[in-house]
C-alpha positions as CSV (number, residue, x, y, z in Angstrom):
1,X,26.6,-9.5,12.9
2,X,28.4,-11.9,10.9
3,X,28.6,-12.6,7.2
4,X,27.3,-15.7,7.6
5,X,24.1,-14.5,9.8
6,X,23.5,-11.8,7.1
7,X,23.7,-14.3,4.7
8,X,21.4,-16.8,6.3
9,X,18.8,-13.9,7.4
10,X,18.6,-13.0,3.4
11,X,17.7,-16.9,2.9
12,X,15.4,-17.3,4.7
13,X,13.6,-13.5,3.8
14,X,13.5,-14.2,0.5
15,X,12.0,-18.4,1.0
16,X,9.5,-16.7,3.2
17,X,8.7,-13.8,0.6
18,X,8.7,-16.4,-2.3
19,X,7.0,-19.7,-0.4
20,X,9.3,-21.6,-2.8
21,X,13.1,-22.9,-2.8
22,X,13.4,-22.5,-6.2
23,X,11.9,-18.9,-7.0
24,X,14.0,-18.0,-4.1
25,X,16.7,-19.8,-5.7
26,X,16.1,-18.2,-8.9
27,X,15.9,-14.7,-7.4
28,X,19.1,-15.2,-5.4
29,X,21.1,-16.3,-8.5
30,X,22.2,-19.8,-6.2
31,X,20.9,-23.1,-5.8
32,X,18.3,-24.2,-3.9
33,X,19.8,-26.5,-2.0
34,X,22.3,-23.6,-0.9
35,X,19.6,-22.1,0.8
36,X,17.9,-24.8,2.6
37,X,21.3,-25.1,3.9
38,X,21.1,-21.7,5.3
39,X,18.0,-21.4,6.4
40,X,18.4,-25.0,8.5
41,X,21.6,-23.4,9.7
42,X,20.0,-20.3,10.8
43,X,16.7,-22.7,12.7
44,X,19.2,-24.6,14.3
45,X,21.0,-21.4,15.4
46,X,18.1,-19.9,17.3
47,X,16.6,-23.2,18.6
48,X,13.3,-22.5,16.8
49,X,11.4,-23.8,13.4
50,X,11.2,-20.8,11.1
51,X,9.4,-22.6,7.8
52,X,7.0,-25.2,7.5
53,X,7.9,-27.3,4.7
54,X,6.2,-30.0,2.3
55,X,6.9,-31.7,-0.6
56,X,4.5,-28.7,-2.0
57,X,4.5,-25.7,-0.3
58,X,7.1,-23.8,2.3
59,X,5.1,-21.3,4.5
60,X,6.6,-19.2,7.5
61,X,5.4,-20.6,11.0
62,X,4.3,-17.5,13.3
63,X,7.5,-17.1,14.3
64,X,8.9,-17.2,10.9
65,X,6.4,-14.4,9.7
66,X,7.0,-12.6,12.9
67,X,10.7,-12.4,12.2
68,X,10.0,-11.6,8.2
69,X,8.0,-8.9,9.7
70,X,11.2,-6.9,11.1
71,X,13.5,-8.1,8.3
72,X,12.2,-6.9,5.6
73,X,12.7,-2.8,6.5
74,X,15.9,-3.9,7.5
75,X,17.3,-6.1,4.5
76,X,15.5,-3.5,2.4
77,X,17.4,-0.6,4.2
78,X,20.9,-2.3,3.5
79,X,20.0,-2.7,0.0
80,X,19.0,1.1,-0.6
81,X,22.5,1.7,1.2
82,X,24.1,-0.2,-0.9
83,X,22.4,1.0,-4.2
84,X,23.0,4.4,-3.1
85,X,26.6,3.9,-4.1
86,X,25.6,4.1,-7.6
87,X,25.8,8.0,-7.6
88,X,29.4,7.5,-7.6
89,X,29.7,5.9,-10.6
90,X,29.0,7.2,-14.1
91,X,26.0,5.3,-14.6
92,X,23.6,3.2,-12.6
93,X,24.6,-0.9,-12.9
94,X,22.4,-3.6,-10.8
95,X,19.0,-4.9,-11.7
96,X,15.2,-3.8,-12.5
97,X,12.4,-6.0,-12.3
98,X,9.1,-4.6,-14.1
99,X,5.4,-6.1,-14.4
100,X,3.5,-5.5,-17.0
101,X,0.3,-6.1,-18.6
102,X,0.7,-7.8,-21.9
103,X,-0.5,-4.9,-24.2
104,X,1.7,-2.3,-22.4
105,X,5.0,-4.2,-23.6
106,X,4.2,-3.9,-27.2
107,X,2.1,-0.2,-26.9
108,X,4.7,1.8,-24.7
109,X,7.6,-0.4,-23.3
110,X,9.6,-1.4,-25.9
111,X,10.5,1.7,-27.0
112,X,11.7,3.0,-23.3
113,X,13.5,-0.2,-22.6
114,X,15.6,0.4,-26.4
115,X,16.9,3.2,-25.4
116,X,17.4,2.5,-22.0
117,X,19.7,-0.6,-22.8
118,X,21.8,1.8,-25.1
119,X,21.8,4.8,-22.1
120,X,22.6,1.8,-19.1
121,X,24.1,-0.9,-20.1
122,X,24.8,-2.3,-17.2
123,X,21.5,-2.5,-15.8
124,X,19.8,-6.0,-15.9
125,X,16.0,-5.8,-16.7
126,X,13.5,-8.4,-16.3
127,X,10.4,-7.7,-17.5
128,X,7.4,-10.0,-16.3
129,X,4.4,-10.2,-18.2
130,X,1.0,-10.5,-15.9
131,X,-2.1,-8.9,-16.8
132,X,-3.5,-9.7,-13.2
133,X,-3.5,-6.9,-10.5
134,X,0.0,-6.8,-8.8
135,X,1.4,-5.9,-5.0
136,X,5.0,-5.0,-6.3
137,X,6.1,-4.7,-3.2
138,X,5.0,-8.7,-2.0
139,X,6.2,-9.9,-5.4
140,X,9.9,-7.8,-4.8
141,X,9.7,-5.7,-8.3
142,X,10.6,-2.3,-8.3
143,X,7.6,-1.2,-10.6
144,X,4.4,-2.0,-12.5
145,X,2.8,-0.5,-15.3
146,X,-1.1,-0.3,-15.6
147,X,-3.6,1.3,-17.8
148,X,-5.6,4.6,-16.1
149,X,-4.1,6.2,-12.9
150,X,-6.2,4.0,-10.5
151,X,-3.9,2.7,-7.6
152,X,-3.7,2.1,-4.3
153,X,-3.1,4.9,-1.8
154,X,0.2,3.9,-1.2
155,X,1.7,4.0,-4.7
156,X,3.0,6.8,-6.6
157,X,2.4,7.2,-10.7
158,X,4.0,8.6,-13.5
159,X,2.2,8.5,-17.1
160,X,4.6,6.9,-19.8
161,X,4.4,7.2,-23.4
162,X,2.0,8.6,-25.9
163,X,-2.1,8.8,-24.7
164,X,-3.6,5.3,-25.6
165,X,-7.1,4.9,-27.2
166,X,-9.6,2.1,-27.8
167,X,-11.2,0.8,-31.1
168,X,-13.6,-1.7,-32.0
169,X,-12.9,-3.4,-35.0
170,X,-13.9,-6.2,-37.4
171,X,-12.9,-7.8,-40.8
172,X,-14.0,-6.7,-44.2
173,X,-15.3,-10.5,-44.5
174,X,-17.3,-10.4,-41.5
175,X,-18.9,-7.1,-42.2
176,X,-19.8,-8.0,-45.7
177,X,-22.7,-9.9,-43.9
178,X,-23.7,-8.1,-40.4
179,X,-24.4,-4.9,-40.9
180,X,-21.9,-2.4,-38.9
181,X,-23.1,-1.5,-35.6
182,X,-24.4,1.8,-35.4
183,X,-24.9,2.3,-31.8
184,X,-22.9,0.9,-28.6
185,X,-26.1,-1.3,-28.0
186,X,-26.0,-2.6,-31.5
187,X,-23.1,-4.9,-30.8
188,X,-25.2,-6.7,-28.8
189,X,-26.5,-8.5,-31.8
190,X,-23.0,-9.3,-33.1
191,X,-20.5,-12.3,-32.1
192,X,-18.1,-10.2,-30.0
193,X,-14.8,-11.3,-29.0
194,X,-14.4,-11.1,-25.0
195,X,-11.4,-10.6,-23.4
196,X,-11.4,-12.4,-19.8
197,X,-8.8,-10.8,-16.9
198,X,-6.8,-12.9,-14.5
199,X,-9.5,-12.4,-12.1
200,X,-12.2,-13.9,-13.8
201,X,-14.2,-11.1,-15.3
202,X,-14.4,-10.5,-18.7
203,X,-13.7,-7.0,-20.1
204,X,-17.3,-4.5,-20.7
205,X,-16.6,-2.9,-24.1
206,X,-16.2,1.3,-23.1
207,X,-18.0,4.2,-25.4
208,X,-18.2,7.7,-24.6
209,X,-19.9,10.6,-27.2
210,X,-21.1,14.0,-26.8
211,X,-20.5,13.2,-22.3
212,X,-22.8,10.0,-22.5
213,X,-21.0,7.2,-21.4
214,X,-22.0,3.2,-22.0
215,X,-20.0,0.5,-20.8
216,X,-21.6,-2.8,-22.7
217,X,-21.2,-6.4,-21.5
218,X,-20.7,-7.9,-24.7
219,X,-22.4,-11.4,-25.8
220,X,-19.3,-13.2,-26.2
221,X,-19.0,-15.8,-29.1
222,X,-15.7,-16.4,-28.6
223,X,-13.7,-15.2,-25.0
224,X,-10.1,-15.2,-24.9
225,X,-7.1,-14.1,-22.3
226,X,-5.0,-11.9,-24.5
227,X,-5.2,-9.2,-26.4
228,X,-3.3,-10.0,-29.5
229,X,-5.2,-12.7,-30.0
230,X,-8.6,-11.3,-29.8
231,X,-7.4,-9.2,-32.8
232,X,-6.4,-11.7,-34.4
233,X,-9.4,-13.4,-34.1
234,X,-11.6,-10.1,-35.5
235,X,-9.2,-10.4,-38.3
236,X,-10.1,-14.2,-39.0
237,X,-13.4,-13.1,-39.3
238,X,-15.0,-14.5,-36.0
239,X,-16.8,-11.7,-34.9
240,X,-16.3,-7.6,-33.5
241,X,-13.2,-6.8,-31.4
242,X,-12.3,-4.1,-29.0
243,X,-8.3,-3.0,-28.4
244,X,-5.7,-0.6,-28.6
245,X,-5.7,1.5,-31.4
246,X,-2.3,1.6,-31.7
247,X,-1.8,-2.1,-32.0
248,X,-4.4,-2.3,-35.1
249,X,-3.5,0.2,-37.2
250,X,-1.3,-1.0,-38.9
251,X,-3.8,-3.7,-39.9
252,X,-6.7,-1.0,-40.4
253,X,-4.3,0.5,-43.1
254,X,-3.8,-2.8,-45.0
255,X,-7.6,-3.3,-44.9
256,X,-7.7,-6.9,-43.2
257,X,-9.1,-5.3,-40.3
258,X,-11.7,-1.7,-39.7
259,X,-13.2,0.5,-37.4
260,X,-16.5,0.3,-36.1
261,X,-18.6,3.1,-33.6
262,X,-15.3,5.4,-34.4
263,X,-17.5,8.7,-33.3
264,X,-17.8,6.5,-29.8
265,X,-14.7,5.8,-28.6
266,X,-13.7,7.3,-25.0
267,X,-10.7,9.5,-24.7
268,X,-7.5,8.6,-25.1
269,X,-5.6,8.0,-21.8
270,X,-1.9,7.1,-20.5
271,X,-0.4,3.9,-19.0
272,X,1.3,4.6,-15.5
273,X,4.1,3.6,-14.0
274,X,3.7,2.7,-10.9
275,X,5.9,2.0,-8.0
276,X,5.5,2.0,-3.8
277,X,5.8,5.9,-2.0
278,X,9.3,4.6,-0.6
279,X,11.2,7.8,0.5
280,X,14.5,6.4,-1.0
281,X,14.4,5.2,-4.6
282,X,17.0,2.2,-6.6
283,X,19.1,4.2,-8.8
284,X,18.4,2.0,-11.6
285,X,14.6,2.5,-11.0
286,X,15.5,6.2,-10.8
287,X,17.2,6.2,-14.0
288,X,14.2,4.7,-15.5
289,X,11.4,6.9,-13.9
290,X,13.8,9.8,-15.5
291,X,14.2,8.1,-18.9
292,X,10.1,7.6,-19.4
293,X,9.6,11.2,-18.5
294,X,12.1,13.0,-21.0
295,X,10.5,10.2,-23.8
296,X,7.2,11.3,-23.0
297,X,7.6,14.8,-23.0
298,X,9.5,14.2,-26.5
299,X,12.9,14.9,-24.8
């Protein structure tokens, strides 16, 4: 095989991966006009159409996907080769690409990726922000993070950080004139804050005591798709809130914000990390995996 074909075969894998020029483009690190070039080059080199393309869309034609189908062990082979090299250097040096729910950058992340950039510096992170169910593999990152160990079969997990656990929460001002829930049913008569996910359904408010558990879909007043801003809203008075403990105490300990139903809140629990049962492993990805665990365990 020839540089060229190489090159051209990479092209057109990571179009067909990405349905788009420029995300391919962008993931690349060259223009997109550099690989429409290829990819033409490579059609007209095999006598057959390989992407159908629009002014709005780029998908594989069946023999496109058929030939994606067999490329992608292989490109992704030659990659792990090459990464391999990375034992012989002092440290690990190439790229990581993480999604991440919203809340889990600011409850467990940041701290991890500090001291990573101080431990690898030559390891390039991108950290993509999506609280909408991920396939890492489709998307080409090397990991995910998600609240509770609930994954697919084919995915391997590794708890990060301290255990998280939910509160619900509301302001002094809008206690002062509905009475504080005493029960999990109770905050069925309040305005509750929802928090909707990318797929469409909004969040039930969990609350465990004494092994009886109730999962309550709230009566939103207000529904929103982030979770720093339903807080914000509980702390602007618009109604009861449910989040991370972690992200609201520092506002529970300067008052604008306090704990409701604190004897039912469900057990704390971990994020995961998350990343495809691959038998061979990125070394900057390893490096990371390694990092989180001596954090968590206090190392």
């Amino acid at each position: 095989m020839k540089r060229s074909d190489y090159g051209e075969l990479a092209a057109f894998a990571s179009v067909a991966r990405q349905r788009s020029f420029r995300r391919a483009a962008d993931e690349m690190g060259v223009s997109a006009s550099a690989l429409s070039h290829a990819v033409r080059g490579l059609e007209e080199r095999l006598g057959v159409r390989l992407l159908n393309r629009s002014t709005r869309s780029v998908m594989p034609t069946e023999a496109g996907a058929r030939l994606l189908d067999r490329l992608d062990p292989a490109l992704s082979d030659i990659a792990l080769a090459l990464d391999e090299l990375n034992a012989f250097r002092d440290t690990p040096r190439g790229s990581l690409r993480l999604t991440v729910p919203r809340i889990a950058m600011h409850a467990v992340l940041l701290p991890i990726l500090s001291a990573f950039r101080v431990r690898y510096p030559e390891v390039a992170v991108e950290v993509v922000a999506d609280d909408g169910l991920v396939d890492i593999v489709a998307e080409g990152f090397d990991a995910g993070i998600r609240f509770g160990e609930r994954l697919a079969a084919d995915r391997v997990a590794l708890p990060i950080g301290l255990p998280q656990r939910f509160t619900a929460v509301a302001s002094p001002s809008y206690l002062a004139t509905h009475p504080a829930p005493r029960t999990p049913e109770d905050v069925l008569a309040h305005a509750c804050i929802g928090q909707r996910f990318p797929s469409g359904v909004v969040y039930r408010w969990e609350f465990e005591r004494a092994g009886v558990s109730r999962a309550v879909e709230v009566k939103a007043a207000l529904i929103v798709n982030d979770h720093a801003m339903a807080l914000n809203a509980a702390q602007a008075g618009l109604g009861l809130a449910y989040g991370l403990a972690s992200l609201v105490a520092d506002a529970i300990d300067a008052g604008t914000l306090v704990p409701v139903l604190a004897d039912w809140m469900p057990p704390a629990e971990h994020f995961y990390l998350y990343t495809s049962s691959r038998r061979q492993m990125p070394a900057p990805l390893r490096a990371f995996i390694d990092l989180a665990r001596e954090l968590s365990q206090g190392g």
